[in-house]
Each structure stands twice: as structure tokens, then as C-alpha cells.
C-alpha positions in Angstrom: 0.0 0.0 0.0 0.8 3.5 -0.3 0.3 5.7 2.7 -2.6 3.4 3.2 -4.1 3.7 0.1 -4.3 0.6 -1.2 -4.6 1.6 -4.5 -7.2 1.7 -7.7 -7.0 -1.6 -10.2 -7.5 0.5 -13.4 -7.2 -2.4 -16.1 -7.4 -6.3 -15.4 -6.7 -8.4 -18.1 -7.7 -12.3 -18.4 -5.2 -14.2 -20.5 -6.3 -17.6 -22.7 -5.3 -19.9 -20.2 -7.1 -18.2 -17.5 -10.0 -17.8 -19.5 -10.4 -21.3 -20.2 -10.3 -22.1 -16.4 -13.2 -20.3 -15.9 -15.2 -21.6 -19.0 -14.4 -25.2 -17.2 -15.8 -24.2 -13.8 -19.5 -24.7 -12.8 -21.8 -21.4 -13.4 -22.2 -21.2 -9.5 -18.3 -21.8 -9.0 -17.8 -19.2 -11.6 -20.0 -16.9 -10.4 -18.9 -17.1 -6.8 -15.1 -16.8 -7.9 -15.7 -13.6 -9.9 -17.5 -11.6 -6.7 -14.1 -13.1 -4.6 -12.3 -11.2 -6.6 -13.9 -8.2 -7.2 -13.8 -8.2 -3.4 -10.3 -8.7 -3.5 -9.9 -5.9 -6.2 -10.7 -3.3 -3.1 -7.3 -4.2 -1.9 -5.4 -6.4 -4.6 -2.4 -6.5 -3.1 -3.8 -6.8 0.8 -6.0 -9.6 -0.1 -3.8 -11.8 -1.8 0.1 -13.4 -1.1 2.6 -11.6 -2.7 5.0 -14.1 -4.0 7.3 -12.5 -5.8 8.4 -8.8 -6.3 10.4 -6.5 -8.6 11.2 -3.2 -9.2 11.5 -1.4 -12.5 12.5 2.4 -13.6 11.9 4.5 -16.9 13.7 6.7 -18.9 13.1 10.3 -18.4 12.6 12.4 -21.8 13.7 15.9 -20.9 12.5 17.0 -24.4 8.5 15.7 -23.1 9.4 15.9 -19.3 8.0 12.3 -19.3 8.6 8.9 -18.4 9.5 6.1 -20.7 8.7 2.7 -18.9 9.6 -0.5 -20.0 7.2 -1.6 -23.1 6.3 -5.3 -21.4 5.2 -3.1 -18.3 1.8 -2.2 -20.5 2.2 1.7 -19.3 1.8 4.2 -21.5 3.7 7.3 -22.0 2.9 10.0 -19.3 1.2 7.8 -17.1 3.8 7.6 -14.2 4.9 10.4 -12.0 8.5 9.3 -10.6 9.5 7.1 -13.4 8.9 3.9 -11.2 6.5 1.1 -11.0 6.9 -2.1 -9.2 5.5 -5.7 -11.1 4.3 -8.8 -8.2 3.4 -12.2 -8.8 -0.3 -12.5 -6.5 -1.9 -15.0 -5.4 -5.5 -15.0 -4.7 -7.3 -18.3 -2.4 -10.9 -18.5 -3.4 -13.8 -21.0 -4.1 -10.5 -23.9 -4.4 -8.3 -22.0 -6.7 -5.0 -20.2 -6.7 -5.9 -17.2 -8.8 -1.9 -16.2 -10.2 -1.7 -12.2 -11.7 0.6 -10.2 -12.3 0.1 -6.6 -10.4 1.5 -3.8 -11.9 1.9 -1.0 -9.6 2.4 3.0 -10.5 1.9 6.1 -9.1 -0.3 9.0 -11.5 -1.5 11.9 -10.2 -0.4 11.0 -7.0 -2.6 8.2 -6.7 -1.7 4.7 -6.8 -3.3 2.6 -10.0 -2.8 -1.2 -10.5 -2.7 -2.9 -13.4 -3.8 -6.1 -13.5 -3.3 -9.6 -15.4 -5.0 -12.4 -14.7 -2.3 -15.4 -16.0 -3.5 -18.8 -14.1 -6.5 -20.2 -12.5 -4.9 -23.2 -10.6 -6.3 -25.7 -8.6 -5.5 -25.3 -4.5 -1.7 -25.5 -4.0 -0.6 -26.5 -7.6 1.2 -23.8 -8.5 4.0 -23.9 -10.3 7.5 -21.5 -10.0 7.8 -18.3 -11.5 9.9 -15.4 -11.6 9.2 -11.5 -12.8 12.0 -11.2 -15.7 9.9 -14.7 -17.8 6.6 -14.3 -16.1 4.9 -12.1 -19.0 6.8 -14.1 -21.8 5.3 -17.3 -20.2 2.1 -15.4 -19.9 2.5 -14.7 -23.9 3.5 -18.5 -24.6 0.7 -20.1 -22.9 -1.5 -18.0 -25.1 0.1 -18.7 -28.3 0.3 -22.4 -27.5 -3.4 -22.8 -26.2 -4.8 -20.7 -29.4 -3.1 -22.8 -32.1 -4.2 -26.0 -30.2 -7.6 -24.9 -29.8 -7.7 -23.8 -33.7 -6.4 -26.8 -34.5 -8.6 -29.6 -33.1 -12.0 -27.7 -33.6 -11.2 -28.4 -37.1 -14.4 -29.9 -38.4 -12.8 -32.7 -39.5 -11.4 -36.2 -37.8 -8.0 -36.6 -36.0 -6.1 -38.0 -39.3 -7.8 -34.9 -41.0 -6.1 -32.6 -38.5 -3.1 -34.1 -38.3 -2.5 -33.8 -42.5 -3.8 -29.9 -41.6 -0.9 -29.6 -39.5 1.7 -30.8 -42.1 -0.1 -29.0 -44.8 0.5 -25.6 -42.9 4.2 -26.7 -41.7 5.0 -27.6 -45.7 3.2 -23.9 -46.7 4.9 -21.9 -43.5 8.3 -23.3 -45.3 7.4 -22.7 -48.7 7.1 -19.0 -47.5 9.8 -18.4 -45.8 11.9 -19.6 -48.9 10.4 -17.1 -50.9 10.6 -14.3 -47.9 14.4 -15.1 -48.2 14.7 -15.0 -52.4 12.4 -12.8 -53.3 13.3 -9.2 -54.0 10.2 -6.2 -52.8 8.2 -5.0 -55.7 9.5 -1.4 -56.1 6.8 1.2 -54.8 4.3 2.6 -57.1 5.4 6.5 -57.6 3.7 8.6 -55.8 1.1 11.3 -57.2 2.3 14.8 -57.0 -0.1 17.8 -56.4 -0.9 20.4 -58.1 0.7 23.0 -55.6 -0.5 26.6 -56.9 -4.3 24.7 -57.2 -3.7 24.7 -53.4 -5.1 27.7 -50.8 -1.6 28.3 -48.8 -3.8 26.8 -45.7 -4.0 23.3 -48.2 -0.6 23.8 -49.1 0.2 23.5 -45.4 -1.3 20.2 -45.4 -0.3 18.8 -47.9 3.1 19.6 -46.6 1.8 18.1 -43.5 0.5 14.8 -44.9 4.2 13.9 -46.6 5.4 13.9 -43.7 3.0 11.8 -42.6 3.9 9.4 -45.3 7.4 9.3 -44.8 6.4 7.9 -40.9 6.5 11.0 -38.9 4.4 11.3 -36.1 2.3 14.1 -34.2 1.9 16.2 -37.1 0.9 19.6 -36.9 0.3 22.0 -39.6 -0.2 25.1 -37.4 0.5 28.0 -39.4 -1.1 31.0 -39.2 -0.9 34.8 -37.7 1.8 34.8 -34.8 2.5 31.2 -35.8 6.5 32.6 -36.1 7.6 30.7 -38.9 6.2 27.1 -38.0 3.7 26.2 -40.3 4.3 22.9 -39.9 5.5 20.4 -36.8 6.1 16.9 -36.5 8.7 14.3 -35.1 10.7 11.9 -36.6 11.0 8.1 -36.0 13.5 8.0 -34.3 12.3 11.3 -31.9 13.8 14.5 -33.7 11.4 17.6 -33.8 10.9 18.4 -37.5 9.9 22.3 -37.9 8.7 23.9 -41.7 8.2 26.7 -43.2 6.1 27.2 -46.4 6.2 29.6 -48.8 3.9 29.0 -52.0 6.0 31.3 -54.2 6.1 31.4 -57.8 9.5 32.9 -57.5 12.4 33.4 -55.4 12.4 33.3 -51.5 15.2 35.8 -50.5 17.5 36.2 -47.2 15.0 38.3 -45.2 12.7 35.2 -45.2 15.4 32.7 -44.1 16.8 35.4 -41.4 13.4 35.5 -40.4 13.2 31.8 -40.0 16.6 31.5 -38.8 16.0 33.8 -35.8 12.9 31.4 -34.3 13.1 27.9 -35.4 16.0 26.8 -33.1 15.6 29.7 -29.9 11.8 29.7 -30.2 10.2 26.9 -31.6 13.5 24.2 -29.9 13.9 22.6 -33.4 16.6 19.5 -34.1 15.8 19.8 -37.9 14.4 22.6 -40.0 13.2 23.2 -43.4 12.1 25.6 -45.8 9.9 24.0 -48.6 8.8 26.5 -51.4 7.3 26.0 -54.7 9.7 28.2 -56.3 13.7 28.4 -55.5 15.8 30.4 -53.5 18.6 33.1 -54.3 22.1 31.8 -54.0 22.6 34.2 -50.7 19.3 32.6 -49.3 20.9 28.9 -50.1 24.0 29.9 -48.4 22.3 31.4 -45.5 20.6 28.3 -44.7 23.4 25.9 -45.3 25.4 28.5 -42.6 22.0 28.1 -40.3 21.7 24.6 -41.3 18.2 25.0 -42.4 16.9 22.4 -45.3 15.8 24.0 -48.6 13.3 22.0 -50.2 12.4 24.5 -53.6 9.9 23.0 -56.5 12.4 20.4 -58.2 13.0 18.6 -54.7 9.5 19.2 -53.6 8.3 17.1 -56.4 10.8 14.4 -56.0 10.0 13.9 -52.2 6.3 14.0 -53.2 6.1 11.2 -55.7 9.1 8.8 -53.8 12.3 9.7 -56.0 14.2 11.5 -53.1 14.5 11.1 -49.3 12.8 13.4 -47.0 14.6 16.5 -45.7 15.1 14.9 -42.4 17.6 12.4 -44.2 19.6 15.4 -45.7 22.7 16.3 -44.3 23.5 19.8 -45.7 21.3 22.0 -48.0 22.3 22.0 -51.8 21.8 25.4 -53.5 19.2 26.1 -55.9 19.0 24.9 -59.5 18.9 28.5 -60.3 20.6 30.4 -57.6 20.4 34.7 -57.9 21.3 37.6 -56.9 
């Protein structure tokens, strides 16, 4: 417990195994063992026998002042306030079973949640030995294993029926695997690429928006706008970088007052790791250089069309910032 709270059980879970335990039992044995434990949920780790116990800790992001927990631990992103949670093996007495779950325990809002899994519904005193470091991948095993049985022999057909099932699928599981391994990927379809002057500069924005989409960013933003100060577009790469563009739906040439502009906020205001320019014109040879001094991408109308249809990376990939086709004055 925690200062004598003993908690809140905000998720239980009933794996396979379990599941068929209870489909076995007798409807008033059944019945009788679910009230026992949603008594025992009041106080889910006072009710039971804790057998075994383990700490774990996150990784704080400073960029999202958040805590990254272990991904087996089933917590998502935000939910715990000190980066800890503890995991226990439980066991609950009722109605002739040992009820086994794992508890894990966390603290939000500074109140304590559990979160639990129901793994094993065991006769009295037949438990077997487990450990927190395999206890979920034994959980995960159990399933798998007790799934393919079950699909198996509710075939509608005899036992020598399933049984030539079973090498059928083993002969066609190899057969794929071969081809997996010898089989070059079918190159991608090209991409279609908009018509970017048919565009309002709010659809432009979006459209911007929705290639980086495609190209497997997440949490994308287009936010431009008045006081928007030169992010018209946000979103984060795969592998966590913070992606910040500009757009400018010019027929012609975007000049070094524009990219000073940009330069001045998208690092000291807007905390960028990558930024970009995309316009549908070019830039002037000044405006190139002053971006590649910044390190700001330019993406003008020839590389804007090749990101859109697939033939080049996207701007994230780039290292430096080539100048313009047709560079200026």
C-alpha cells in the first residue's frame, strides 16, 4: 500500500489460459469466484500473497518531461509520476483456486493505479515457480500455444484430418519463408504529385503536412497562421527529432529576409533538431547559403516534387542543403 491507500485496479486483463479455467468451472463456481475477486480488487495486493516482487524504472525524456517505462510493463507514456512502477506475482485463495496475476503497480497523479493480469486459474496449492524477468513471456507463450491447439482440433474434421492440416501448414509456412528469403520487394508505385498553386496556402500547409506523414513522422501539426512565427508545420521523426517547416507557395524566389526570419525562431523559439524551408519556387544563391550556414533544409519546386512522388528522401535524411537549380542575386 501506499500511505494506506491501497490503490485503484485501473485495467485487469484475463489471459487464454485463465479464460479457459473459468469456461471449465460450474456457473455457480464461476459466479462465486468472480464476486471473490472483485472483493479482493478493493485491496489487490492486501488480499492476496505476494509471492514474488520486482522493481522497475523509466527513462526520463527531458525534451517531453516524461517517463518512458519499459514496453512489457503495459504503461503508456505519461502515465507515471517518478519514473517507477513495481511488477508482483499475487496469489488469490478462493472457491478452491489459486488465482496467479501479475500486479503492476504506478503512481499518476499522485494516486496509486494497478494494473492487472490475470495469467493462471490453478487448482488449490498446484502452483508452479515463476519469476518476474519470464513471467509475462510465459504469460505470452501459454496464449500462443493454447490458441493454435484450440484452432487446431476444432477443425471440423477427424483426427487423421487434422493431423495432415498440420503438415499442410508446416509444408506452406516453409514454402514461405523460402520465398521471404529469395524474393526481392516489388518497387513502390510513384507517388502522385499535387498540383501545388491549385492549393489555398492553408491546403498547401497540409499537404506539406500529410508527406510527412507518409514518410512515418508522427504528431503532425500544420499550425501556421498569424503569430505562428515561422512554424507552419510540426512533427517528429521516428527515431524522436522535432521536424519544424516553413512554407512559402512562391512562384518565384524566397530571399534572405525570409530565411533570417526563420533562422531567428526555429531553433531559440520553436527548440527545433531539424528545420526546413519547402517552397514552390527556388531560392537566391545568398538565401541557399544562409541556410546551409543556419543549417536550415531547402526544399524548392524540383526537390518538392521528388520527395512528393518517392524519387528523393525526405529532408530529415539530408545532411546539408544543396543550393538552388537557379541560384540569384
Amino acid at each position: 500500500m501506499w500511505f494506506g491507500d491501497p490503490g485503484h485496479v485501473s485495467d485487469v486483463t484475463i489471459r487464454a489460459a485463465a479464460e479457459k479455467a473459468l469456461a471449465d468451472m460450474p456457473g455457480s463456481v464461476r459466479a462465486a469466484w468472480t464476486a471473490a475477486m472483485e472483493e479482493a480488487g478493493k485491496d489487490i495486493l492486501g488480499s492476496g500473497t505476494v509471492l514474488e516482487s520486482k522493481q522497475y524504472t523509466g527513462t526520463y525524456d527531458h525534451r517531453y518531461d516524461s517517463w518512458d517505462m519499459p514496453v512489457e510493463l503495459g504503461i503508456g507514456i505519461d502515465a507515471v509520476d517518478d519514473g517507477h512502477a513495481t511488477v508482483r506475482l499475487v496469489q488469490h485463495r478462493a472457491e478452491g483456486f489459486d488465482t496467479i496475476s501479475q500486479v503492476v503497480s504506478y503512481v499518476n497523479g499522485r494516486r496509486l493505479f494497478h494494473k492487472v493480469t490475470v495469467g493462471e486459474i490453478l487448482p488449490a496449492g498446484s502452483r508452479t515457480s515463476y519469476s518476474p524477468e519470464n513471467y509475462t513471456l510465459q504469460l505470452r507463450e501459454v496464449d500462443d500455444a493454447y490458441r493454435t491447439l484450440q484452432a487446431t482440433f476444432e477443425a471440423p474434421d477427424g483426427r487423421a484430418g487434422r493431423y495432415q492440416n498440420l503438415l499442410r501448414l508446416t509444408a506452406s509456412l516453409k514454402e514461405q519463408a523460402r520465398a521471404l528469403e529469395t524474393t526481392a520487394p516489388a518497387p513502390a508505385e510513384p507517388r502522385a504529385v499535387p498540383d501545388w498553386f491549385a492549393l489555398s496556402p492553408t491546403e498547401f500547409e497540409y499537404a506539406v503536412a500529410e508527406l510527412c506523414r507518409k514518410d512515418g513522422c508522427t504528431r503532425v501539426q500544420a499550425i501556421g497562421g498569424a503569430g505562428d512565427l515561422g512554424a507552419d508545420v510540426v512533427a517528429y521523426t521516428r527515431d524522436g527529432r522535432k521536424v519544424v517547416i516553413q512554407c512559402k507557395q512562391y512562384r518565384g524566389k524566397v530571399a534572405s529576409p525570409d530565411l533570417q526570419r526563420f533562422a531567428g525562431t526555429v531553433f531559440n523559439v520553436h527548440h527545433a533538431d531539424v528545420a526546413v524551408l519547402v517552397t514552390t519556387g527556388t531560392v537566391t544563391t545568398p538565401a541557399a547559403r544562409l541556410a546551409k550556414a543556419a543549417g536550415i533544409e531547402i526544399v524548392h519546386a524540383d526537390r518538392l516534387d521528388r520527395w512528393a512522388d518517392g524519387r528523393d528522401q525526405p529532408p530529415w535524411h539530408h545532411s546539408r542543403t544543396p543550393l538552388p537549380p537557379e541560384g540569384g542575386p
